[in-house]
SELO-937519 format. One record per residue (C-alpha): y, z, x. Coordinates in nm, 4 decimals. Example, Ala and Ser with C-alpha at 12.3 -4.5 7.8 and 13.67 -1.06 7.14 Angstrom:
2
{y:-0.4500&z:0.7800&x:1.2300}
{y:-0.1060&z:0.7140&x:1.3670}
***
This chain:
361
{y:9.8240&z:0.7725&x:-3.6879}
{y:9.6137&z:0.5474&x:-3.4598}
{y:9.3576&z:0.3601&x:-3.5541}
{y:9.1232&z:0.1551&x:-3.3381}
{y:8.8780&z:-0.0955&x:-3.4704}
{y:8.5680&z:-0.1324&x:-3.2480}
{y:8.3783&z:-0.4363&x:-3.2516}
{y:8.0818&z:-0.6288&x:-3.0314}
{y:7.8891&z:-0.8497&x:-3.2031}
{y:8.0110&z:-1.1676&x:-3.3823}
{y:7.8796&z:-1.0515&x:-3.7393}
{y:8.1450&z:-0.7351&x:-3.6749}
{y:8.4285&z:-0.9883&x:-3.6422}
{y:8.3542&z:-1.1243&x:-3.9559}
{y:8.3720&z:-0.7523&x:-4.1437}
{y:8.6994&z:-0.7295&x:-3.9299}
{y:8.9241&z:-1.0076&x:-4.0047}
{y:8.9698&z:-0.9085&x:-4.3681}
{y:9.0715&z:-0.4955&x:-4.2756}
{y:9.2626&z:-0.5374&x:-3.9808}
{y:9.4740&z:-0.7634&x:-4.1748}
{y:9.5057&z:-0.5430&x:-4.4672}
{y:9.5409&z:-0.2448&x:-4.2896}
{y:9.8275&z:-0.4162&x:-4.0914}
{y:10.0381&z:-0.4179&x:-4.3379}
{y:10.0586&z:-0.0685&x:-4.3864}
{y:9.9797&z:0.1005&x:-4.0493}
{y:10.1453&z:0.0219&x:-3.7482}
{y:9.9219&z:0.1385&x:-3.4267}
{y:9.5676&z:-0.0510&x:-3.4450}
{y:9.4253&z:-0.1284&x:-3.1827}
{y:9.0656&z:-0.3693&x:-3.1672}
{y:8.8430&z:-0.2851&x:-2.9403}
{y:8.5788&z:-0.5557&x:-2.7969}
{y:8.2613&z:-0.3618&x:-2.6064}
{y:8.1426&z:-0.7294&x:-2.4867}
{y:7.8028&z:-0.6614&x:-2.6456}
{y:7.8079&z:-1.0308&x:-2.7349}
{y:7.9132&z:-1.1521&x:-2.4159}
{y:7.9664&z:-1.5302&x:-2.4690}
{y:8.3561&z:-1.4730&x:-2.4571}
{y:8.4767&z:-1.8423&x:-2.5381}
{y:8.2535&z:-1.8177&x:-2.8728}
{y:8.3568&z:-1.4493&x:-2.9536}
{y:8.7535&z:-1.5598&x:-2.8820}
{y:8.6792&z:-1.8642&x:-3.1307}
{y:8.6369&z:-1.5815&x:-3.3886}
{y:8.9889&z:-1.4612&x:-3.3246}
{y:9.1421&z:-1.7975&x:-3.3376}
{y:8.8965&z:-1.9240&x:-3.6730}
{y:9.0690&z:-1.5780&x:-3.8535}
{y:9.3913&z:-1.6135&x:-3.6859}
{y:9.3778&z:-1.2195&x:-3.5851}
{y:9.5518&z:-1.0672&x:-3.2451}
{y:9.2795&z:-1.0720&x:-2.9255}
{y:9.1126&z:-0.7274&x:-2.8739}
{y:9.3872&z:-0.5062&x:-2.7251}
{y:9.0617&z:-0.3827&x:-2.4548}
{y:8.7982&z:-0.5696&x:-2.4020}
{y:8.5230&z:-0.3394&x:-2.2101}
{y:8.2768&z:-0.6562&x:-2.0844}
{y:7.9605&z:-0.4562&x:-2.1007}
{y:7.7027&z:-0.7495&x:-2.1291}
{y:7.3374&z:-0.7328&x:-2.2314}
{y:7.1010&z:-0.5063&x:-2.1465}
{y:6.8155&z:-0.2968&x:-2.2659}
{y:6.9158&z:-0.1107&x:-2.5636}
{y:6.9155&z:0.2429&x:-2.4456}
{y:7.1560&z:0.1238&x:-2.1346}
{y:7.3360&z:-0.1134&x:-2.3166}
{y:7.4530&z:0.1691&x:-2.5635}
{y:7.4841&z:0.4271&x:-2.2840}
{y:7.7296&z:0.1449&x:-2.0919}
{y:7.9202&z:0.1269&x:-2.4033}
{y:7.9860&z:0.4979&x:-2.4579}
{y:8.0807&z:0.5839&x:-2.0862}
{y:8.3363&z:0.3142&x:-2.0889}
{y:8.4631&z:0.4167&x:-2.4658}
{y:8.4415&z:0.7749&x:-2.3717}
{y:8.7417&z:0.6878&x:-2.0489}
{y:8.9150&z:0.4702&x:-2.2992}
{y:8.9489&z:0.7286&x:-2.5575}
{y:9.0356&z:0.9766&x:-2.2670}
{y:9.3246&z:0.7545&x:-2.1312}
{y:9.4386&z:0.6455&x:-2.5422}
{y:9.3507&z:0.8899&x:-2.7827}
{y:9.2511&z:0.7323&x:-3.1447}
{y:9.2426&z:0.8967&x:-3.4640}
{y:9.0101&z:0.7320&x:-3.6580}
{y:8.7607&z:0.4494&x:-3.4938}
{y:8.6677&z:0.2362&x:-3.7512}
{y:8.3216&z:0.0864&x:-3.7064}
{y:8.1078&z:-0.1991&x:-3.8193}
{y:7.7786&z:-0.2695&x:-3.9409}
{y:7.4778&z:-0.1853&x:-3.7662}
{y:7.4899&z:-0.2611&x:-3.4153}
{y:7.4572&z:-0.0794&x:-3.0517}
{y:7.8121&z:-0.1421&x:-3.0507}
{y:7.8630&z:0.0357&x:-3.3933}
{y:7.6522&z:0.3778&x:-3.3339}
{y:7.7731&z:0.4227&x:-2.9621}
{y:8.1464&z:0.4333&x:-3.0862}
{y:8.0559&z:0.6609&x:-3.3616}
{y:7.8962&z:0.9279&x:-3.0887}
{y:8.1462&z:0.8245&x:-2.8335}
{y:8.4284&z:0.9960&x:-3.1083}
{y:8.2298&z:1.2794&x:-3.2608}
{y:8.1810&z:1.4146&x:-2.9185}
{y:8.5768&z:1.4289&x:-2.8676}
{y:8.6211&z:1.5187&x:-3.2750}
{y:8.7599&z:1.1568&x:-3.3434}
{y:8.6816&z:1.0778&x:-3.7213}
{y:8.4988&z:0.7889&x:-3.7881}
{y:8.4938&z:0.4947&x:-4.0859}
{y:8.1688&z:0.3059&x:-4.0844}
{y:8.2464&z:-0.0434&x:-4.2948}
{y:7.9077&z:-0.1825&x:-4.4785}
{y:7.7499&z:0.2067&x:-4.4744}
{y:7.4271&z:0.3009&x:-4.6420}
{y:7.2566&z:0.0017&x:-4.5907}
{y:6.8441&z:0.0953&x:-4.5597}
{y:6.5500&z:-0.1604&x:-4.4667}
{y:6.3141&z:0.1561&x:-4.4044}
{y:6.2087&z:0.0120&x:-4.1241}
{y:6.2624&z:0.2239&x:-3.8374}
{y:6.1004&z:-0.0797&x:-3.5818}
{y:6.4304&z:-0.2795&x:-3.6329}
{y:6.7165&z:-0.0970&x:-3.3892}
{y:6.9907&z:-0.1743&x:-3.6707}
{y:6.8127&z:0.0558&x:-3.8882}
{y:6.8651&z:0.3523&x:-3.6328}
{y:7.1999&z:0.2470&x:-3.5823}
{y:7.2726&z:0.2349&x:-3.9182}
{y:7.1188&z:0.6196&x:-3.9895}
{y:7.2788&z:0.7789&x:-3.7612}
{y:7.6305&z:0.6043&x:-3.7871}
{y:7.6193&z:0.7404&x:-4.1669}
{y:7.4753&z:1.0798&x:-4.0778}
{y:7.8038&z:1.1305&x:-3.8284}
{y:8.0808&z:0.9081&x:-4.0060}
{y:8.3517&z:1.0570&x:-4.2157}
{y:8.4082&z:0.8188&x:-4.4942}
{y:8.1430&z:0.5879&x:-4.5915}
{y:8.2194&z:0.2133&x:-4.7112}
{y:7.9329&z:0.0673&x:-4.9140}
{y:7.8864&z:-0.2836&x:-5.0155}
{y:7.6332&z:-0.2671&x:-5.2939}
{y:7.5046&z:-0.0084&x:-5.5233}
{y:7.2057&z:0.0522&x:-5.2751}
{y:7.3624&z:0.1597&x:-5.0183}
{y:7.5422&z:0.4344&x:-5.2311}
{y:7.2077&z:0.5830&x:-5.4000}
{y:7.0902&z:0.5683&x:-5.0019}
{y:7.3713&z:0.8200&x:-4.8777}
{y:7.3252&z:1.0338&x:-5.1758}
{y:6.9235&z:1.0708&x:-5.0664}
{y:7.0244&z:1.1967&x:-4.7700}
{y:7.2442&z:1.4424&x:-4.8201}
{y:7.6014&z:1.2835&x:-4.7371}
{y:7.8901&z:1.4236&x:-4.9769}
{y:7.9648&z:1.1524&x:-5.2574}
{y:8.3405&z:1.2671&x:-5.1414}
{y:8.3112&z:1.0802&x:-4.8406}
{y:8.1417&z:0.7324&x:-5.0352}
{y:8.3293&z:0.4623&x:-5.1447}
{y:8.1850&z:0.1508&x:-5.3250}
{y:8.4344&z:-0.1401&x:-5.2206}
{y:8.2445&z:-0.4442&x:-5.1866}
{y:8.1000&z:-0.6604&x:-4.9147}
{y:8.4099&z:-0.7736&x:-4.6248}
{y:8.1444&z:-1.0735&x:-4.4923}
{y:8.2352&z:-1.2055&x:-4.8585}
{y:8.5710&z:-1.1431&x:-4.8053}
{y:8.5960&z:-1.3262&x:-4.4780}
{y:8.3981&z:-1.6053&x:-4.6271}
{y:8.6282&z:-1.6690&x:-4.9387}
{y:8.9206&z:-1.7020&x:-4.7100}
{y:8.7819&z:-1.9946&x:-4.5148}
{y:8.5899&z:-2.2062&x:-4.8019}
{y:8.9062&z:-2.4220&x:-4.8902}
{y:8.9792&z:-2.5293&x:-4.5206}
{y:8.5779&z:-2.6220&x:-4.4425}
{y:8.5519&z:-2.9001&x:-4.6830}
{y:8.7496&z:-3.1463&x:-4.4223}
{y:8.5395&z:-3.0052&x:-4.1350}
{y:8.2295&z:-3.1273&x:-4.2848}
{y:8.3462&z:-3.4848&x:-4.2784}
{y:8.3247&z:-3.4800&x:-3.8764}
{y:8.0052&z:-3.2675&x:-3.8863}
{y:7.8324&z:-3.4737&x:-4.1124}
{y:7.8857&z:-3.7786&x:-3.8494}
{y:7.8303&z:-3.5772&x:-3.5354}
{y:7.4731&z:-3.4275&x:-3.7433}
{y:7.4009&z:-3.7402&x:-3.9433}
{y:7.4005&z:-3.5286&x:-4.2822}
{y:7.4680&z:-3.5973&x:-4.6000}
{y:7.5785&z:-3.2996&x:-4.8714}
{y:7.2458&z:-3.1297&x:-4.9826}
{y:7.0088&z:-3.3450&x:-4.7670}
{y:6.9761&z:-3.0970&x:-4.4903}
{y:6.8142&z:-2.7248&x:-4.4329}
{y:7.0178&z:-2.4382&x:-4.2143}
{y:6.7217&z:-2.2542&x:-3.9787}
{y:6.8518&z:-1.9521&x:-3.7745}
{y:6.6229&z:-1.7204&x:-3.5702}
{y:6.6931&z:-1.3778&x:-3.4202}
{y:6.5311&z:-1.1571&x:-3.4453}
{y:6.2735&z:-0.9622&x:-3.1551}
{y:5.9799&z:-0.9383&x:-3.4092}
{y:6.0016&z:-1.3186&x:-3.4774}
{y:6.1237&z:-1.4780&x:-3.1251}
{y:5.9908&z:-1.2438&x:-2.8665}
{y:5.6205&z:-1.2695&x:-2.9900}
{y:5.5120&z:-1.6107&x:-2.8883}
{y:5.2281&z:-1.6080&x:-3.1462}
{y:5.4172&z:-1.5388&x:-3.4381}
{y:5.7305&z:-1.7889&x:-3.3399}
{y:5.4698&z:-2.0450&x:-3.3017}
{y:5.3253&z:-1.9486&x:-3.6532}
{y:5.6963&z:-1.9643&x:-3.7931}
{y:5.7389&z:-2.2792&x:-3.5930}
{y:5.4606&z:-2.4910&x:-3.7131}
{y:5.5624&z:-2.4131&x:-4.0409}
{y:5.9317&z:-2.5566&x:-3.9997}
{y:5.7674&z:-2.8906&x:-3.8245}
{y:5.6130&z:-2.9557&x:-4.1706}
{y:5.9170&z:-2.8631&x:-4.3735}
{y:6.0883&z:-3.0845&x:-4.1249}
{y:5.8684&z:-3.4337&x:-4.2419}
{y:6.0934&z:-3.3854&x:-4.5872}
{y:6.4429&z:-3.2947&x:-4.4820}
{y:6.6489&z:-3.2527&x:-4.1766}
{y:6.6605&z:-2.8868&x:-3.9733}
{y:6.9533&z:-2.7963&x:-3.8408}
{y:6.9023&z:-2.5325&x:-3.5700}
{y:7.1643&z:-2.3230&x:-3.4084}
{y:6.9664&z:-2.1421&x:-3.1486}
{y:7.0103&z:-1.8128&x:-3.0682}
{y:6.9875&z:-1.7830&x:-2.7003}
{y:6.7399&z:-1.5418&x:-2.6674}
{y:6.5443&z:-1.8146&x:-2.9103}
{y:6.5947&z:-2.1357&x:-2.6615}
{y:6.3305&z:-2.0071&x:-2.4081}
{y:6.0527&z:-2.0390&x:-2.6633}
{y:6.1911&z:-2.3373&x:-2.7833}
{y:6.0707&z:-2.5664&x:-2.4726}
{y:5.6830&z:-2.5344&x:-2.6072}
{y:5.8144&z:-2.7677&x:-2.9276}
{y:5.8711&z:-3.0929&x:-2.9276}
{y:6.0878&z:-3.1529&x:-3.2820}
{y:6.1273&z:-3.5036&x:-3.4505}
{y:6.3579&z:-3.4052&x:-3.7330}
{y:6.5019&z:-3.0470&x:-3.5831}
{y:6.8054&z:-3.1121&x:-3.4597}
{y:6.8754&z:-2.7628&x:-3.1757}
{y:7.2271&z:-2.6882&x:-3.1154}
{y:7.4089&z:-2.4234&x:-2.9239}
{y:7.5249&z:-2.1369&x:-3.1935}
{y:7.8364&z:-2.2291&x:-3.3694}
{y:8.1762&z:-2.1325&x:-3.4457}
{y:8.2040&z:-1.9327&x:-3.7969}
{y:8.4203&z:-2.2210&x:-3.9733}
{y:8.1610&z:-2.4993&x:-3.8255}
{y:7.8682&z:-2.2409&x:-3.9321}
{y:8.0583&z:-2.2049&x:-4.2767}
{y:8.1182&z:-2.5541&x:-4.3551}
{y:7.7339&z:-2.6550&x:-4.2886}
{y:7.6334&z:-2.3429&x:-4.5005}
{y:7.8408&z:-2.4542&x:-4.7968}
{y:7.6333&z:-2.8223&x:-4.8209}
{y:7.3318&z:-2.7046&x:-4.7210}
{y:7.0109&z:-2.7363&x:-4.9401}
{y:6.9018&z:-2.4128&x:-4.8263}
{y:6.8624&z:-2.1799&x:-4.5557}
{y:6.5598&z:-2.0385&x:-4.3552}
{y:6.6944&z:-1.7142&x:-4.1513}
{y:6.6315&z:-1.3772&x:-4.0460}
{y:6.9967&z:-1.3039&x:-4.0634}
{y:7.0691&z:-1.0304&x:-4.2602}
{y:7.4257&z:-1.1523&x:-4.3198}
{y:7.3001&z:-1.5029&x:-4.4320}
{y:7.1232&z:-1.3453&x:-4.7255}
{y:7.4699&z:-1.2258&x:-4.8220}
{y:7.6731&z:-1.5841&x:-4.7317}
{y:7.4122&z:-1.7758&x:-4.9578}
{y:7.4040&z:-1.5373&x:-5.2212}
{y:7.7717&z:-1.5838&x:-5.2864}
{y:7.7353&z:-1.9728&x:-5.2377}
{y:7.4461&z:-1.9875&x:-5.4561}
{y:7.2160&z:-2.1301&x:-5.2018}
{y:6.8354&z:-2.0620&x:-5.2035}
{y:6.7949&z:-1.8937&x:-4.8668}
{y:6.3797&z:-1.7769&x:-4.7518}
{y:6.4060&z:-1.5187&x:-4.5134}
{y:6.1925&z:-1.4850&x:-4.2763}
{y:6.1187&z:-1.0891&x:-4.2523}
{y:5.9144&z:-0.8542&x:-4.4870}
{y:6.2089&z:-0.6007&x:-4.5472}
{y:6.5940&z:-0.6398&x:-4.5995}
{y:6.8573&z:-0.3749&x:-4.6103}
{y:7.0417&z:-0.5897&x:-4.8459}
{y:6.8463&z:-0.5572&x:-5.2097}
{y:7.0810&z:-0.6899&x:-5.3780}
{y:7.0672&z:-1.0500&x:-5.2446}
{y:6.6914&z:-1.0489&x:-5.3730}
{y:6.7765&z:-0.8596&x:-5.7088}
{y:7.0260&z:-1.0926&x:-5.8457}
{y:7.1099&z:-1.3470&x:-5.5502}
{y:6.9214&z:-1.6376&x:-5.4142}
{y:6.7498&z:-1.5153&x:-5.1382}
{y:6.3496&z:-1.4539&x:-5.1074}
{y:6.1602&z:-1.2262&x:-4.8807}
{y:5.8683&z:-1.4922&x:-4.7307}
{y:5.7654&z:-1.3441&x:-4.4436}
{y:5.6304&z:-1.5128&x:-4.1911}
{y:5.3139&z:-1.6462&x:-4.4169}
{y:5.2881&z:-2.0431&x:-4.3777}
{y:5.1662&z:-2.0236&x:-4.7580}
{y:5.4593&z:-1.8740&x:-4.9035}
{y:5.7292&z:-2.0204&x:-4.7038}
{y:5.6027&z:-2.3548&x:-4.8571}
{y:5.5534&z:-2.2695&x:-5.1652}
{y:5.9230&z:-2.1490&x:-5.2515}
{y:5.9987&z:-2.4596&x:-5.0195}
{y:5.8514&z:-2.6999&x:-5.3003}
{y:6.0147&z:-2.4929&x:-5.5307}
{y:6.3710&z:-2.5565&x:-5.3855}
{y:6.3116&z:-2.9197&x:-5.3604}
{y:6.1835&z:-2.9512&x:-5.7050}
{y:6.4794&z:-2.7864&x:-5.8384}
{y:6.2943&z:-2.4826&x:-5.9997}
{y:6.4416&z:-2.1914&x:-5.7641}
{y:6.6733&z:-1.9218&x:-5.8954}
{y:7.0242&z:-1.9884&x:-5.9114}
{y:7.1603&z:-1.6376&x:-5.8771}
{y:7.4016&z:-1.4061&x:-6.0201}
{y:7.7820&z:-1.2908&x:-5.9070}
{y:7.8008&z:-0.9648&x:-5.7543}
{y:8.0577&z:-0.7061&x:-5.8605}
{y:8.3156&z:-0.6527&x:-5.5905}
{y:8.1576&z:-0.9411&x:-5.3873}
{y:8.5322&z:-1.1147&x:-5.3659}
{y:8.8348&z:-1.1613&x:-5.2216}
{y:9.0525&z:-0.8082&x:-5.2569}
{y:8.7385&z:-0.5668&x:-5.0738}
{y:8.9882&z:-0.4629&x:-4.7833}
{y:9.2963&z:-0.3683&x:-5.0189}
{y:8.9756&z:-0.1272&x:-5.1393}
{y:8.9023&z:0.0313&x:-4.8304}
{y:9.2593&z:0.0568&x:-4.7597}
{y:9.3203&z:0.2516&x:-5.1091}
{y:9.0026&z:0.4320&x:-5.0646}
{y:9.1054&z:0.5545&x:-4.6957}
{y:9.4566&z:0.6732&x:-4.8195}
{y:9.2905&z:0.8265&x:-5.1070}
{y:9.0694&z:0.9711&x:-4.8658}
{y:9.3335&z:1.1238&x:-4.6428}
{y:9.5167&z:1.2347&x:-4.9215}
{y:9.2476&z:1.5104&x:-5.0161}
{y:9.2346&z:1.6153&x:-4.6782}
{y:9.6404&z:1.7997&x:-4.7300}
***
């Protein structure tokens, strides 16, 4: 059987490390795919190295674009792959372009499909990742879920609870595998950052509704200037963020170019809290126990809200601050564990996908 795992984005590499490993140990032809849809190679290839996984076996380079060409680039060139090395199964990842142009790349050459953190719903069909993630589910095979959510999701629309698995979250994973070797890291970062443990706040900004409208990134902006006369900022910039980022002049924001995962990790472990619009930060803090605000009015990720540490604040100056005063006077919620949110999720998917094939004899 061959298997190829198709990635593009740095928060697929993350779900990655944790199956390709597993699954190495008991299948022999994988193959990783890289589309290029994050196209900062050097930082994608410190992924590989930070997880000590094999490089992508093709790496298809198809840069950034709008998102109807950038997903039509990626299926014309996965379309010749799969015509010159035919896969099995394409496992897929998340919620990305990358993610739902593989999945129609192999159902229109009857190539079964695994989509890894399925059933995942903001209900907001004005993000892309929400698309992506629909129509991934509606065309995958076997769906892995990585909270309860996601499973009653699938079930509302009509996918086969044959095909769902609940196995656990593979960012998690990922992230338990690293947290004993970021302690010493933190030493040098905490001289190159000036930062002491818990006397520092993580922002990160993404996102097209917050960045690309001027008025509201100011609005979000002005808001982290006054959190920033009480603690430090540190600020890994997306690029698509930097442009806007000229109109501010910071005197406690430290900006940075974005970071390598174990770097990223090791700052996320000490931090006082978070301000993001990640989606996969509300998962990271949950697990550390570290107040996180996010920055949107939706998440696809319930669970981090239900019994985690994260807060929905919007972009309202009034309620950002408020939980803000909360976290610094010590009266935030401290968060629960969440079932399967450890370290054995990919020897899950692995049983689930040969229990899977199993009932297909």
């Amino acid at each position: 059987m061959k298997i190829f795992f198709i990635v593009g984005a740095r928060p697929n590499f993350v779900k990655l490390n944790p199956v390709y490993k597993t699954f190495s140990k008991e299948f022999k032809n994988l193959k990783i795919i890289h589309t290029g849809q994050h196209y900062d190679y050097e930082l994608d290839k410190a992924f590989f190295e930070d997880f000590e996984i094999p490089n992508p076996d093709y790496y298809l380079n198809v840069g950034s674009d709008t998102h109807a060409k950038q997903t039509a680039k990626i299926m014309i060139k996965l379309d010749e792959l799969f015509d010159e090395d035919k896969p099995d199964w394409v496992f897929v990842f998340g919620d990305v372009n990358s993610t739902i142009s593989a999945s129609l790349t192999a159902i229109k050459r009857n190539i079964k499909i695994a989509h890894v953190e399925s059933g995942l719903r903001s209900f907001d069909l004005s993000m892309p990742e929400e698309i992506n993630r629909i129509l991934t589910d509606r065309i995958s095979n076997i769906h892995f879920v990585s909270e309860p959510s996601g499973v009653l999701n699938l079930l509302k629309e009509g996918i086969s609870l044959k095909s769902i698995y609940l196995v656990g979250n593979t960012m998690i994973e990922s992230l338990i595998s690293v947290l004993k070797i970021v302690d010493d890291r933190f030493n040098n970062l905490s001289e190159k950052f000036k930062i002491k443990e818990k006397n520092y706040a993580i922002l990160t900004l993404h996102r097209p509704s917050n960045v690309d409208n001027f008025e509201k990134f100011r609005e979000i902006m002005d808001t982290i200037q006054e959190i920033s006369n009480y603690i430090k900022i540190i600020f890994p910039a997306h690029p698509r963020t930097l442009k806007n980022l000229k109109h501010f002049d910071f005197k406690n924001v430290l900006i940075t170019k974005p970071l390598r995962y174990l770097d990223f990790i090791s700052l996320l472990k000490f931090s006082k809290f978070v301000l993001t619009d990640s989606g996969g930060i509300q998962e990271e803090t949950t697990y550390l126990k570290i107040p996180c605000l996010t920055l949107r009015e939706n998440t696809e990720r319930p669970i981090t809200v239900e019994k985690g540490t994260n807060v929905l604040v919007g972009t309202s100056k009034e309620k950002i601050i408020y939980h803000f005063n909360e976290i610094m006077n010590n009266n935030f919620k401290k968060g629960l564990d969440i079932e399967f949110w450890d370290e054995f999720v990919s020897k899950r998917i692995l049983n689930a996908f040969i229990n899977y094939l199993s009932n297909l004899l």
